[in-house]
Residue frames as a rotation matrix with the C-alpha (Angstrom) as fourth column:
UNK 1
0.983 -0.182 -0.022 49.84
-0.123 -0.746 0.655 28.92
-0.136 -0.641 -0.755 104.35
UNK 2
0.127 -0.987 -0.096 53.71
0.267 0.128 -0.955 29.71
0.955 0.096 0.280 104.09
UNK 3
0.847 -0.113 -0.519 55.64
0.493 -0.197 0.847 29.87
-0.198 -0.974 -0.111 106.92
UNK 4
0.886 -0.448 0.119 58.42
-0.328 -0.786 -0.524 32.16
0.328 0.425 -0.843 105.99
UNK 5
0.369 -0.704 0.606 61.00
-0.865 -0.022 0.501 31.16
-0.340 -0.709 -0.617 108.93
UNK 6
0.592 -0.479 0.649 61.02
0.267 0.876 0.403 27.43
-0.761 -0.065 0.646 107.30
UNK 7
0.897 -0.412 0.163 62.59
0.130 -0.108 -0.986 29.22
0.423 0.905 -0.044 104.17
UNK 8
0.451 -0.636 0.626 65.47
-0.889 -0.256 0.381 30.57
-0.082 -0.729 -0.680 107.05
UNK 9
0.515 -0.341 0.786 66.24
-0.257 0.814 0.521 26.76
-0.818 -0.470 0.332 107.47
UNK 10
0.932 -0.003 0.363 67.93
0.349 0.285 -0.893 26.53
-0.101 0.959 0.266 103.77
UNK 11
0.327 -0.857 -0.398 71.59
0.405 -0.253 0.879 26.64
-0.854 -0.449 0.264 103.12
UNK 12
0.929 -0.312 0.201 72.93
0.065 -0.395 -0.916 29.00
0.365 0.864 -0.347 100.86
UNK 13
-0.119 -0.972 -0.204 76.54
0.911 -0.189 0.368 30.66
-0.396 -0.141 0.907 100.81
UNK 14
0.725 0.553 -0.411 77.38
0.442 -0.831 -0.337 33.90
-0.528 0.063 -0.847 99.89
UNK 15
0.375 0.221 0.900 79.00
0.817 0.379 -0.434 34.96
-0.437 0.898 -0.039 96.98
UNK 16
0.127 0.004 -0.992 80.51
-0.429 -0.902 -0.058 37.58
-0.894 0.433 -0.113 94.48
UNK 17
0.233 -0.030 0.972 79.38
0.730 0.665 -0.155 36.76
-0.642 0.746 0.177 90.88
UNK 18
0.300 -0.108 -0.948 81.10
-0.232 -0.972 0.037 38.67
-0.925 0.209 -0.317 88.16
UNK 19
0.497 0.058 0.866 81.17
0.707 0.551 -0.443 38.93
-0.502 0.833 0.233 84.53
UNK 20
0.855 0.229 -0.466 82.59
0.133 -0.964 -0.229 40.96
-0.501 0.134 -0.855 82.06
UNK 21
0.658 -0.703 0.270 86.45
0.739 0.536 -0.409 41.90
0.143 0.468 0.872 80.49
UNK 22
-0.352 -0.892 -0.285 89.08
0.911 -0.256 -0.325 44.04
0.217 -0.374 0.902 80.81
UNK 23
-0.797 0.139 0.588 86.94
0.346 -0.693 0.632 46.94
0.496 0.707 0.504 79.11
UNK 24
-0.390 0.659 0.643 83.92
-0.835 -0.547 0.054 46.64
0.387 -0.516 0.764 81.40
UNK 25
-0.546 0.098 -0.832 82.30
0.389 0.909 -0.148 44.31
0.742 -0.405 -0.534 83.92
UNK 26
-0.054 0.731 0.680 80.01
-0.700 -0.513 0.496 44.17
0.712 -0.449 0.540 86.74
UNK 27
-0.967 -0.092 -0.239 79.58
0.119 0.666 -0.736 41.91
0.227 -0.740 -0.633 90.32
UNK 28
-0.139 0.694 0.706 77.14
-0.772 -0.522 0.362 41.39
0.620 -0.495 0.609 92.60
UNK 29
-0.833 -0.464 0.302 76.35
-0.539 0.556 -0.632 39.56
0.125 -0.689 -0.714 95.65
UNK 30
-0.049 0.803 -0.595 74.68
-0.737 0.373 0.564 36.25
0.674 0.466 0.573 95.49
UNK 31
-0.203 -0.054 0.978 73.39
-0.882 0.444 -0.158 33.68
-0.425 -0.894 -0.138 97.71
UNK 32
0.650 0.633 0.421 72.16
-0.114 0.629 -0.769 31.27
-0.752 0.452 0.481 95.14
UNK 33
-0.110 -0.734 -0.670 75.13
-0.847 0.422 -0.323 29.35
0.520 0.532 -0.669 93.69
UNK 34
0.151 -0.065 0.986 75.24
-0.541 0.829 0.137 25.72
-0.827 -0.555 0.090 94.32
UNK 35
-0.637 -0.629 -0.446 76.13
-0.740 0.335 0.584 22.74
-0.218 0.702 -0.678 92.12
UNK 36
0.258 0.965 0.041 73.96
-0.889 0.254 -0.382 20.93
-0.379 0.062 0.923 90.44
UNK 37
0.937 0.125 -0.325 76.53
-0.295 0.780 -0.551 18.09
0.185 0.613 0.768 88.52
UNK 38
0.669 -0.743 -0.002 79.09
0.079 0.069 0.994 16.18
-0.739 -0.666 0.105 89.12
UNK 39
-0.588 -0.574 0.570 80.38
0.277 0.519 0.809 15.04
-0.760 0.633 -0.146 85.75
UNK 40
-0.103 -0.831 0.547 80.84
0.597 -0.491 -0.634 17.58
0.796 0.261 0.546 84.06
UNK 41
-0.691 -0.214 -0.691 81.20
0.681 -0.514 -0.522 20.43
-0.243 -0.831 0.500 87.00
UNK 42
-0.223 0.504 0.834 78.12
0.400 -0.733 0.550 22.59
0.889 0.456 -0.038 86.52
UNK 43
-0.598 0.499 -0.627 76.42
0.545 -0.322 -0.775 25.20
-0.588 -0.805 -0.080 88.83
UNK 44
0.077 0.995 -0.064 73.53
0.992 -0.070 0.107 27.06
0.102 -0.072 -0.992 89.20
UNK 45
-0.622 0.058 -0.781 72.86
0.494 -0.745 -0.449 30.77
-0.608 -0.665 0.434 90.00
UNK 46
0.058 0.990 0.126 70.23
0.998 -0.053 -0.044 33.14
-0.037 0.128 -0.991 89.85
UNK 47
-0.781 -0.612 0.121 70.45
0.609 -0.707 0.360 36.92
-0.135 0.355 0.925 88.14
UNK 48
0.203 0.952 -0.230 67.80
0.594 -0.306 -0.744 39.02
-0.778 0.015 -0.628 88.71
UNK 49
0.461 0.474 0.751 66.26
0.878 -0.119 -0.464 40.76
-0.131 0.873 -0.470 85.64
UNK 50
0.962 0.242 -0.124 66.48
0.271 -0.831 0.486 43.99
0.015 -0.501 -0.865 87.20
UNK 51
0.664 -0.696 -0.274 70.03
0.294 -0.094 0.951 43.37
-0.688 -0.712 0.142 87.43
UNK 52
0.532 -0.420 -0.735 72.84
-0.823 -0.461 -0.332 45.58
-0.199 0.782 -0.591 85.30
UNK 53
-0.474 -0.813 0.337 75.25
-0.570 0.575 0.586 42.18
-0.671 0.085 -0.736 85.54
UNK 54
0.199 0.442 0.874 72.80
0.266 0.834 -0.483 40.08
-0.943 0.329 0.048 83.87
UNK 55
0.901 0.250 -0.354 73.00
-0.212 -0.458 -0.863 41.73
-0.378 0.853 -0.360 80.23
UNK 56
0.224 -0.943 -0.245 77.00
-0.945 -0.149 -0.290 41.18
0.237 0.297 -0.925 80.47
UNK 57
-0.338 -0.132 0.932 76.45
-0.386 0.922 -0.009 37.66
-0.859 -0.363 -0.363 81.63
UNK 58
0.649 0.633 0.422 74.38
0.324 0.272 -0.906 37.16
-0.689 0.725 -0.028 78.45
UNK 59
0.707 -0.498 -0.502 77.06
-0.608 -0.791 -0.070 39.05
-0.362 0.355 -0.862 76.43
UNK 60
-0.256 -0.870 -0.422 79.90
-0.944 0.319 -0.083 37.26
0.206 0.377 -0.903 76.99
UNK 61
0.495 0.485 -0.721 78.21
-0.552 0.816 0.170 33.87
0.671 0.314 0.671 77.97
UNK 62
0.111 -0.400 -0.910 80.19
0.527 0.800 -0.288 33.25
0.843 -0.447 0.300 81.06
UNK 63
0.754 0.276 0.596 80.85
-0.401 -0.524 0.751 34.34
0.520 -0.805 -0.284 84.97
UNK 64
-0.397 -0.863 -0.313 82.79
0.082 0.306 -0.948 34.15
0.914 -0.402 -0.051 87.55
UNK 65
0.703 0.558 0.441 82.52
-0.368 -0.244 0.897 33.54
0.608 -0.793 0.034 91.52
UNK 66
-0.476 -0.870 0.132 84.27
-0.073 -0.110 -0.991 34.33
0.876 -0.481 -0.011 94.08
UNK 67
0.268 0.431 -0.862 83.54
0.781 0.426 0.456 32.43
0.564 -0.795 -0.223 97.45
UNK 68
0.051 -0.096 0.994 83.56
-0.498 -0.865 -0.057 34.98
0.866 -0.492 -0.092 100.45
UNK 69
-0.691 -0.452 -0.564 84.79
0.325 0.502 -0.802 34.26
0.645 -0.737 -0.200 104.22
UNK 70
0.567 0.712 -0.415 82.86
0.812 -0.396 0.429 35.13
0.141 -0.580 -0.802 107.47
UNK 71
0.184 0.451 -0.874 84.71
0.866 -0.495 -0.073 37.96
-0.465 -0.743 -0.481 107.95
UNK 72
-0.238 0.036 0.970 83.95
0.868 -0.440 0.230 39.64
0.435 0.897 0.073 104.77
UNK 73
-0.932 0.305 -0.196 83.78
-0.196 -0.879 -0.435 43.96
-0.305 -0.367 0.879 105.33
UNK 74
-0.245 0.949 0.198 80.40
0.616 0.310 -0.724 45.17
-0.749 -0.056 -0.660 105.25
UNK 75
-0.240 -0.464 -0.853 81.83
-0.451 -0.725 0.521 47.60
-0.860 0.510 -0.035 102.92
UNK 76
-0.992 -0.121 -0.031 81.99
-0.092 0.542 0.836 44.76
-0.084 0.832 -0.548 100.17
UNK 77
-0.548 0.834 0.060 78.55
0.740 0.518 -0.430 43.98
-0.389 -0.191 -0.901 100.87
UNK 78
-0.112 0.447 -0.888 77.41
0.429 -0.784 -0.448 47.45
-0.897 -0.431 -0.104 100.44
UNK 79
-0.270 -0.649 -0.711 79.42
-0.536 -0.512 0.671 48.24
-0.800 0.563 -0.210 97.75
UNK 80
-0.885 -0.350 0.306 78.67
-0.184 0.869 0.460 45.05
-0.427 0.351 -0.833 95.96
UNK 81
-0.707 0.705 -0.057 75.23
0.704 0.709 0.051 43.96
0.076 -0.004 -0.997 96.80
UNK 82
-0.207 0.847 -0.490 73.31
0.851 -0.091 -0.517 47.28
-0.482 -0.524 -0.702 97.30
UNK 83
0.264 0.040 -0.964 74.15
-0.489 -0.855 -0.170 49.76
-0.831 0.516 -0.206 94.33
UNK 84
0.725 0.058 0.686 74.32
0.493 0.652 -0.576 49.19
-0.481 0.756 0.445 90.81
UNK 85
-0.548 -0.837 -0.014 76.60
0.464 -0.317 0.827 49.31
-0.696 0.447 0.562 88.21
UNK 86
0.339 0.758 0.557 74.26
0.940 -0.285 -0.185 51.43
0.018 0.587 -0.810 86.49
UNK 87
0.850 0.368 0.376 75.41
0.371 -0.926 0.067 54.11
0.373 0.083 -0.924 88.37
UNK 88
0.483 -0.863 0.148 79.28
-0.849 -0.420 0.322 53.80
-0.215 -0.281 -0.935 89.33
UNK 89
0.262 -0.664 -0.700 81.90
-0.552 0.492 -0.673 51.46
0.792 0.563 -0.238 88.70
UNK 90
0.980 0.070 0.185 81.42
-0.170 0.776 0.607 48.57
-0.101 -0.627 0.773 91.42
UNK 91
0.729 -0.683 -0.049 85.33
0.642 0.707 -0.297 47.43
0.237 0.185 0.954 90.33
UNK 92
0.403 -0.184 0.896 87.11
0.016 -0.978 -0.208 50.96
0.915 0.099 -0.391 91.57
UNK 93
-0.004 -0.280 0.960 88.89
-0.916 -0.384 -0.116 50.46
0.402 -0.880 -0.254 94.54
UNK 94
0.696 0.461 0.550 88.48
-0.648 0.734 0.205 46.78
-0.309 -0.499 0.809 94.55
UNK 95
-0.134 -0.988 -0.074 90.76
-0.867 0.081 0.491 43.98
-0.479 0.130 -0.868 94.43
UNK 96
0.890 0.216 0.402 90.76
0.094 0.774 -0.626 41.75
-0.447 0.595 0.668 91.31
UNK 97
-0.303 -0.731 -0.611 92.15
-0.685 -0.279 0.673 40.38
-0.663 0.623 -0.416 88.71
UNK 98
0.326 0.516 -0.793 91.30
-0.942 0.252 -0.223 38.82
0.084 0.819 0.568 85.23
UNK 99
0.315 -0.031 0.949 91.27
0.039 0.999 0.020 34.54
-0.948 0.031 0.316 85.11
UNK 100
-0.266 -0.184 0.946 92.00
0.359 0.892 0.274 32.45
-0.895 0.412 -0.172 82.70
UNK 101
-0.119 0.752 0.648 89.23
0.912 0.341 -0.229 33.23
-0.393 0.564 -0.726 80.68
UNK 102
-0.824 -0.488 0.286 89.44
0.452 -0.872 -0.186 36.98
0.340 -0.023 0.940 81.47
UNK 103
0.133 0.974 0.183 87.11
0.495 -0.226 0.839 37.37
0.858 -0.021 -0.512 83.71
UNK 104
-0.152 -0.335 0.930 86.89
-0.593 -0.722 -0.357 40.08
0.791 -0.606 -0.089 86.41
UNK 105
0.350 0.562 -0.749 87.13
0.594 0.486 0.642 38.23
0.725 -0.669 -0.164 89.60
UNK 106
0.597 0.691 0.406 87.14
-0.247 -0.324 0.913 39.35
0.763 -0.646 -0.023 92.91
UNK 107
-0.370 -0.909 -0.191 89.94
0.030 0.193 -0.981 39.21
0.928 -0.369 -0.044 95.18
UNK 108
-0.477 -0.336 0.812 88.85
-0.556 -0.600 -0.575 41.34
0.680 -0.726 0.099 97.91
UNK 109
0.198 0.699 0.687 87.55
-0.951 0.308 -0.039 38.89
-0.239 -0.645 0.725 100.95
UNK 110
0.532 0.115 -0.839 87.84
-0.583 0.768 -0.264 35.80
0.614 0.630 0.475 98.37
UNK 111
-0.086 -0.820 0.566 89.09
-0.689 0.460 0.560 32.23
-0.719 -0.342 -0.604 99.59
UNK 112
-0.254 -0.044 0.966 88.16
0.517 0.838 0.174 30.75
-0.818 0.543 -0.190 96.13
UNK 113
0.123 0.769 -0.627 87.18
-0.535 -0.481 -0.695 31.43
-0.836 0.421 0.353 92.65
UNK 114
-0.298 0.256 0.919 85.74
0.521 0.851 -0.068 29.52
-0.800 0.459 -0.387 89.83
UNK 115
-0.480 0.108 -0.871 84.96
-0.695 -0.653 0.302 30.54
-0.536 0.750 0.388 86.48
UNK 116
0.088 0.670 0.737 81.84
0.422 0.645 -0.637 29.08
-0.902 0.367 -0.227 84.26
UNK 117
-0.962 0.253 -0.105 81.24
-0.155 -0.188 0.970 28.93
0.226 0.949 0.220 80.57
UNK 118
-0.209 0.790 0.577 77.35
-0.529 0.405 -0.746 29.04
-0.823 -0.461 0.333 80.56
UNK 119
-0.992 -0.058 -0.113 76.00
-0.119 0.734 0.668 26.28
0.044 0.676 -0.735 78.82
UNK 120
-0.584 0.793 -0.171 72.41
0.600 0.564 0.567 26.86
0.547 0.228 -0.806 79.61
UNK 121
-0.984 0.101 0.147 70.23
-0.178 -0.597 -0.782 29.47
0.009 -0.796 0.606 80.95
UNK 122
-0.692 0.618 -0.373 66.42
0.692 0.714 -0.101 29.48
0.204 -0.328 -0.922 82.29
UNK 123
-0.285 0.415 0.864 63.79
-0.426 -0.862 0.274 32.44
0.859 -0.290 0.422 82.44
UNK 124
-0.708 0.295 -0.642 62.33
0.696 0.445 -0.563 31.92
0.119 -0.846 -0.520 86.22
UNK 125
0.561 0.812 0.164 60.01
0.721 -0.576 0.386 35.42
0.408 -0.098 -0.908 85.61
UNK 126
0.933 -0.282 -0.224 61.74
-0.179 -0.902 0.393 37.91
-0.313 -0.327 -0.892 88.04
UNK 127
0.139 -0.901 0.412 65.40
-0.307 0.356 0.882 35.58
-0.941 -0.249 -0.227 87.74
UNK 128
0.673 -0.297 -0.677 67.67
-0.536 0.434 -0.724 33.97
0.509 0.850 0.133 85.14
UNK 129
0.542 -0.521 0.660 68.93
-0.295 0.618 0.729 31.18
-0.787 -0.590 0.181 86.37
UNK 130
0.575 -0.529 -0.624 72.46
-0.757 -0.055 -0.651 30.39
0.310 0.847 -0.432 84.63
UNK 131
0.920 -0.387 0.065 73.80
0.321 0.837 0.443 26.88
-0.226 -0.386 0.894 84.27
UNK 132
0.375 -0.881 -0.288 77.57
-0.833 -0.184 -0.522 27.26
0.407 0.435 -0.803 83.78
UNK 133
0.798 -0.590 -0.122 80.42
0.578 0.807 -0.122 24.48
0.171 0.027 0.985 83.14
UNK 134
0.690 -0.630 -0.356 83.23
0.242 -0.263 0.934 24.74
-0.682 -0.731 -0.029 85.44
UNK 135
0.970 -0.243 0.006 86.36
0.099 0.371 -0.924 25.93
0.223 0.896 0.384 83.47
UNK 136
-0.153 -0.984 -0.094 89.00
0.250 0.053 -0.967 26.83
0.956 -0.171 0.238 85.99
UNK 137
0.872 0.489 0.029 89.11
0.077 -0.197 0.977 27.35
0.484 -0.850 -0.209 89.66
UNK 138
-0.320 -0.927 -0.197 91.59
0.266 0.111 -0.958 28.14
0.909 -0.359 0.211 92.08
UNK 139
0.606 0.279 -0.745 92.01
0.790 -0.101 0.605 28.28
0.094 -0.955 -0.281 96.01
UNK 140
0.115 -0.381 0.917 93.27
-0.083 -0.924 -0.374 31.46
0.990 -0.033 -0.138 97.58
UNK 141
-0.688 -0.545 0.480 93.62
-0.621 0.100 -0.777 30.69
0.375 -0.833 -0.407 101.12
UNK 142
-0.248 0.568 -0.785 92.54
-0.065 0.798 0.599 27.06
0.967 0.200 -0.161 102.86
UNK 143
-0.872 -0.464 -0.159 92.18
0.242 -0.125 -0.962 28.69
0.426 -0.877 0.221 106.55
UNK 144
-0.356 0.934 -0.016 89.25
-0.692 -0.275 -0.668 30.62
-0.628 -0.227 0.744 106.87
UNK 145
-0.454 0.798 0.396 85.64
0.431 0.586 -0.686 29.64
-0.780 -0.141 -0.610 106.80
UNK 146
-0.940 0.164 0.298 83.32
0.152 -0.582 0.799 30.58
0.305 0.797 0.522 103.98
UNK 147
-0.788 0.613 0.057 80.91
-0.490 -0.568 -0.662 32.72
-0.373 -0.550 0.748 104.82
UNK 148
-0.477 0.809 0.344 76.85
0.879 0.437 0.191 30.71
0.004 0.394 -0.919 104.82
UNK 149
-0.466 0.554 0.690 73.86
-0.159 -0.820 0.550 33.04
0.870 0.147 0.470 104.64
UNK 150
0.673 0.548 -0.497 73.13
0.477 0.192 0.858 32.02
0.565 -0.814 -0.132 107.72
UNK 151
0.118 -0.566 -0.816 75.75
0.954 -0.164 0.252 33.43
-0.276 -0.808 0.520 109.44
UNK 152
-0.674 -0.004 0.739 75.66
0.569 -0.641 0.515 36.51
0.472 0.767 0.434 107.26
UNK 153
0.008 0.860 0.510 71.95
0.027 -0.510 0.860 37.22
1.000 0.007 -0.027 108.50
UNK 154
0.954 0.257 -0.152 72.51
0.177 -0.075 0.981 36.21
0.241 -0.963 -0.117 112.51
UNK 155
0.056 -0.790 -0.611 75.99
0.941 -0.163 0.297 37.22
-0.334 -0.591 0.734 112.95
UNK 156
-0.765 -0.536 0.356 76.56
0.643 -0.628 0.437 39.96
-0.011 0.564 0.826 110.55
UNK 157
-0.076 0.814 -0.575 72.90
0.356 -0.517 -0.778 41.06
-0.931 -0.264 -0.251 110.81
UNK 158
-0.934 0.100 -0.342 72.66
-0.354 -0.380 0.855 41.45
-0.045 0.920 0.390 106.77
UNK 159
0.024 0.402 0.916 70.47
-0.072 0.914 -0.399 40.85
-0.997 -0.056 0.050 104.71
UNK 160
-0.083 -0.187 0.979 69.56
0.948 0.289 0.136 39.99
-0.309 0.939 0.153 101.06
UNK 161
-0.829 0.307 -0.468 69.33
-0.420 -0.894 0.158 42.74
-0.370 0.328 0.869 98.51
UNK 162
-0.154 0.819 -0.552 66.17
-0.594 -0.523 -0.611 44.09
-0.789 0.234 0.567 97.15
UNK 163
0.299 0.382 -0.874 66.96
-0.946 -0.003 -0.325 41.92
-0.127 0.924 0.361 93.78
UNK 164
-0.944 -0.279 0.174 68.33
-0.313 0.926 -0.211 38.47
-0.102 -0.253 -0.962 95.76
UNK 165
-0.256 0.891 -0.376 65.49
-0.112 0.359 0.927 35.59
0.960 0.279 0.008 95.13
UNK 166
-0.296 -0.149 -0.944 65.96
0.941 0.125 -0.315 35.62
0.165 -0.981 0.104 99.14
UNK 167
-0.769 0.091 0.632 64.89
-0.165 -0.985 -0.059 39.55
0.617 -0.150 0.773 99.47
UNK 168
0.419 0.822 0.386 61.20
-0.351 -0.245 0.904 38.95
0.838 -0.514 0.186 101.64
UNK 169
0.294 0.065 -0.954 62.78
0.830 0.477 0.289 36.73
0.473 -0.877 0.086 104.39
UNK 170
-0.630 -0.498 -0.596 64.72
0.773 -0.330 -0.542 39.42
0.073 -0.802 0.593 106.05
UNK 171
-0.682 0.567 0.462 62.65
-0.202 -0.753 0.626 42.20
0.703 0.334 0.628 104.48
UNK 172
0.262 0.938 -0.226 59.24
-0.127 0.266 0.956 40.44
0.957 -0.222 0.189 106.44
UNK 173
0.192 -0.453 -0.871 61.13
0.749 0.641 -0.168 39.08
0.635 -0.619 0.462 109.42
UNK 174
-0.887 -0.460 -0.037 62.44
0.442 -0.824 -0.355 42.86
0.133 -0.331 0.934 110.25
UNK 175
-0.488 0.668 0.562 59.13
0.146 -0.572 0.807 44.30
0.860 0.476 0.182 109.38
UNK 176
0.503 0.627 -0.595 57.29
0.329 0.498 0.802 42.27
0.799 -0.599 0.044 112.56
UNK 177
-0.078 -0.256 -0.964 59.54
0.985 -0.172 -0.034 43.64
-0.157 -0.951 0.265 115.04
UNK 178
-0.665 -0.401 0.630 59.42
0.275 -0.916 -0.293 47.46
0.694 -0.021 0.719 114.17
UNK 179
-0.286 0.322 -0.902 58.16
0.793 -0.448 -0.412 50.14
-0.537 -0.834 -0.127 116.98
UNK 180
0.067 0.129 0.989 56.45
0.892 -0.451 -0.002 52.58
0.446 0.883 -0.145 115.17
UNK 181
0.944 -0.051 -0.327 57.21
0.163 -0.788 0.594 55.40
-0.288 -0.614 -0.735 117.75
UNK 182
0.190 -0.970 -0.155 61.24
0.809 0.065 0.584 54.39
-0.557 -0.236 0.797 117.42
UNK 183
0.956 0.069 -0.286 63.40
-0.102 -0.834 -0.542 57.22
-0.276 0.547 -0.790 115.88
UNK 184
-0.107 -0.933 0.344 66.42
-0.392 0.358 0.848 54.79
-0.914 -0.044 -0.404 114.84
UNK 185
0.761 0.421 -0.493 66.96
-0.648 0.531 -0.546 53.54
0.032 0.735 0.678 111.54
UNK 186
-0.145 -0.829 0.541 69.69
-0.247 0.559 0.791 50.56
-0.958 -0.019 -0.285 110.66
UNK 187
0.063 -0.644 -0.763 71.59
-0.993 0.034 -0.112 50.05
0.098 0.765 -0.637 107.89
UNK 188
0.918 0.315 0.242 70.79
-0.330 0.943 0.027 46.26
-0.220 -0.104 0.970 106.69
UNK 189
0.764 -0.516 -0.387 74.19
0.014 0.613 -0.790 45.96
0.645 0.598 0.476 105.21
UNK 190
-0.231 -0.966 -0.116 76.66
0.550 -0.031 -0.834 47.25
0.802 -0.257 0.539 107.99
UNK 191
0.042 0.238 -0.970 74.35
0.992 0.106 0.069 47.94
0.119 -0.966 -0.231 111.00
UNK 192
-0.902 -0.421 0.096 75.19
0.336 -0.823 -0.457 51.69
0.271 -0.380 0.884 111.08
UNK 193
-0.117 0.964 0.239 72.26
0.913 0.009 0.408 53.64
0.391 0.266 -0.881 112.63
UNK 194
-0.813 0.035 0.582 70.98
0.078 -0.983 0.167 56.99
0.578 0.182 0.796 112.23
UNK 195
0.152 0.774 -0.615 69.23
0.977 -0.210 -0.023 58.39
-0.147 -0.597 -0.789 115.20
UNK 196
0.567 0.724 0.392 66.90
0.720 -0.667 0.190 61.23
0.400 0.175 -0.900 115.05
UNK 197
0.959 -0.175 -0.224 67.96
0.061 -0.642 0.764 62.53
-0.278 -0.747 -0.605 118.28
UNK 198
0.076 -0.982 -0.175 71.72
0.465 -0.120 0.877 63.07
-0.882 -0.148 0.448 117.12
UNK 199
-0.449 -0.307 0.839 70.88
0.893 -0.127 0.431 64.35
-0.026 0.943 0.332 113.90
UNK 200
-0.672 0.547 -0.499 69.40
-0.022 -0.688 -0.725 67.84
-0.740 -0.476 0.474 113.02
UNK 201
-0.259 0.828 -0.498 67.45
-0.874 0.020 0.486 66.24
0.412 0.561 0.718 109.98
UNK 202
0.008 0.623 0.782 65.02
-0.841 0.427 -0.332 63.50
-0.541 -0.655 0.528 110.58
UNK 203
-0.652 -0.405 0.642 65.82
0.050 0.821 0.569 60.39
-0.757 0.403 -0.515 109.07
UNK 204
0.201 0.622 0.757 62.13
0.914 0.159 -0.373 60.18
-0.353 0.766 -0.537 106.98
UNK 205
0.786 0.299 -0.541 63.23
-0.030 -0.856 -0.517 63.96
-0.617 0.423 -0.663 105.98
UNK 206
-0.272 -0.896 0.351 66.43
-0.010 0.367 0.930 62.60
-0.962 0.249 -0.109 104.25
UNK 207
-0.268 -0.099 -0.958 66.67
-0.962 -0.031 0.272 62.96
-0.056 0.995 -0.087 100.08
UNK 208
0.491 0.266 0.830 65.82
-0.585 0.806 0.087 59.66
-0.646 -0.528 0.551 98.94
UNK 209
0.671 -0.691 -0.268 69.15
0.119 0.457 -0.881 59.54
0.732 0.560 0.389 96.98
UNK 210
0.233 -0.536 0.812 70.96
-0.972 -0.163 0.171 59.56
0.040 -0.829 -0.559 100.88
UNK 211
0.386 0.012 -0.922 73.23
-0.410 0.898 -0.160 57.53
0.826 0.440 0.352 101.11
UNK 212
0.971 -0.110 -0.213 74.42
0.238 0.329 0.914 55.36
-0.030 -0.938 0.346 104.56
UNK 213
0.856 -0.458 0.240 77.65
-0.510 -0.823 0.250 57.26
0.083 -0.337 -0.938 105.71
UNK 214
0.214 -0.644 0.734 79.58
-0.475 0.588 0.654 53.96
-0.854 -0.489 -0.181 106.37
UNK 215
-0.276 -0.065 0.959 78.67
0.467 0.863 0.193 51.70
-0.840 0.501 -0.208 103.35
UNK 216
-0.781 0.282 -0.557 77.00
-0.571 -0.684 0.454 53.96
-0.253 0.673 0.695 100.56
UNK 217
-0.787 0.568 0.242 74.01
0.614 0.678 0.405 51.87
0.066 0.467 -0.882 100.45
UNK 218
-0.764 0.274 0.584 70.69
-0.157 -0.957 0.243 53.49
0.626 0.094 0.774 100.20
UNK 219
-0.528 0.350 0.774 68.25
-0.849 -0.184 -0.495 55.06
-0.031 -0.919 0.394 102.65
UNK 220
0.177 0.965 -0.196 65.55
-0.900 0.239 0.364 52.45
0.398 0.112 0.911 101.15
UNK 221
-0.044 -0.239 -0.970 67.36
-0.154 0.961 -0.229 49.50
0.987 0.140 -0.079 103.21
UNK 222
-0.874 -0.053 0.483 67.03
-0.432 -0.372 -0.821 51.11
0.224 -0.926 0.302 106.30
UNK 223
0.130 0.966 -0.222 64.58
0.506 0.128 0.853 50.06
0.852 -0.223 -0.473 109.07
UNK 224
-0.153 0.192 0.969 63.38
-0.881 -0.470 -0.046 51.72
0.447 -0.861 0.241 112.30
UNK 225
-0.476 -0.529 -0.702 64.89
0.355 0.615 -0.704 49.90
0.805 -0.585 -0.105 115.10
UNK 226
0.733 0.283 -0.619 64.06
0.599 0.164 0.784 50.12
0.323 -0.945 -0.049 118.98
């Protein structure tokens, strides 16, 4: 038997990994960065297949990550963690600029970023898990808190995306409380919710290229709420 909730009890952080160069690049938000050496600096992280960054991580053979506070927008989140760069330019309105190395990093939210050379990568089946060796890092501001996935999921009320190796906990967790009568949906990345009764379409009649009004994420994160 699994118990889902003991997976809850794991610390992560929460992330913007990006790769890429002046010419083109891609982000996305990641809970699954952590260090794995000391000597030399390496980390970990984990790129789903599925994912448009992962091809441009392979490409150029390195990444970047940018550490997020607690009181990242949910905008970024949306923007970041719940549409692909398949289908718009994720880097448009965002603040960055190019490291060392020239990688795109991430400004907006950031109190750190680090840049890897990878030096090793791993098939995991759905993931690619990419070792990278630290090559530069700076701090951006030593005040605020960085932001855990725990506080993410019970303050902010996020959760993972659809292609995070974390996607079932919140996904299952949410599932057990729904009311199938309710006529509310919520917006996992930024809480907004679309009730029936204020609308004159019905949430399940929505396109199912609608996007949330606040964040632009799509309908398929929604749940029916109470």
């Amino acid at each position: 038997m699994i118990n889902f909730d003991a997976l809850f009890k794991l610390s992560y952080g929460m992330y913007v990994v990006s790769s890429g160069n002046r010419q083109a690049g891609n982000a996305y938000i990641s809970n699954t960065v952590f260090q794995v050496t000391a000597n030399p600096p390496q980390v970990a992280t984990c790129c789903s297949k599925d994912n448009f960054t992962l091809g441009i991580i392979q490409q150029t053979k390195a990444f970047a990550v940018s550490v997020l506070h607690q009181q990242t927008s949910s905008e970024l989140f949306g923007r970041l963690g719940y549409k692909s760069g398949k289908d718009f330019n994720k880097f448009e309105g965002i603040r960055l600029k190019y490291g060392e190395s020239g990688l795109p990093i991430i400004m907006e939210d950031a109190i750190a970023a680090l840049e890897f050379e990878v030096v090793q990568s791993i098939d995991l089946g759905t993931h690619i898990m990419f070792i990278g060796q630290l090559i530069h890092s700076e701090l951006f501001d030593n005040d605020k808190e960085p932001m855990t996935y725990a506080f993410y999921r019970e303050v902010k009320k996020g959760a993972a995306p659809k292609n995070a190796p974390t996607f079932q906990e919140k996904t299952i967790a949410v599932k057990e409380n729904i009311v199938s009568e309710s006529k509310r949906y919520q917006c996992l990345a930024c809480d907004y919710i679309y009730d029936d009764a204020e609308n004159e379409i019905k949430f399940v009649d929505l396109p199912d290229d609608w996007e949330c009004p606040l964040c632009g994420s799509p309908k398929s994160i929604f749940v029916e709420i109470q």
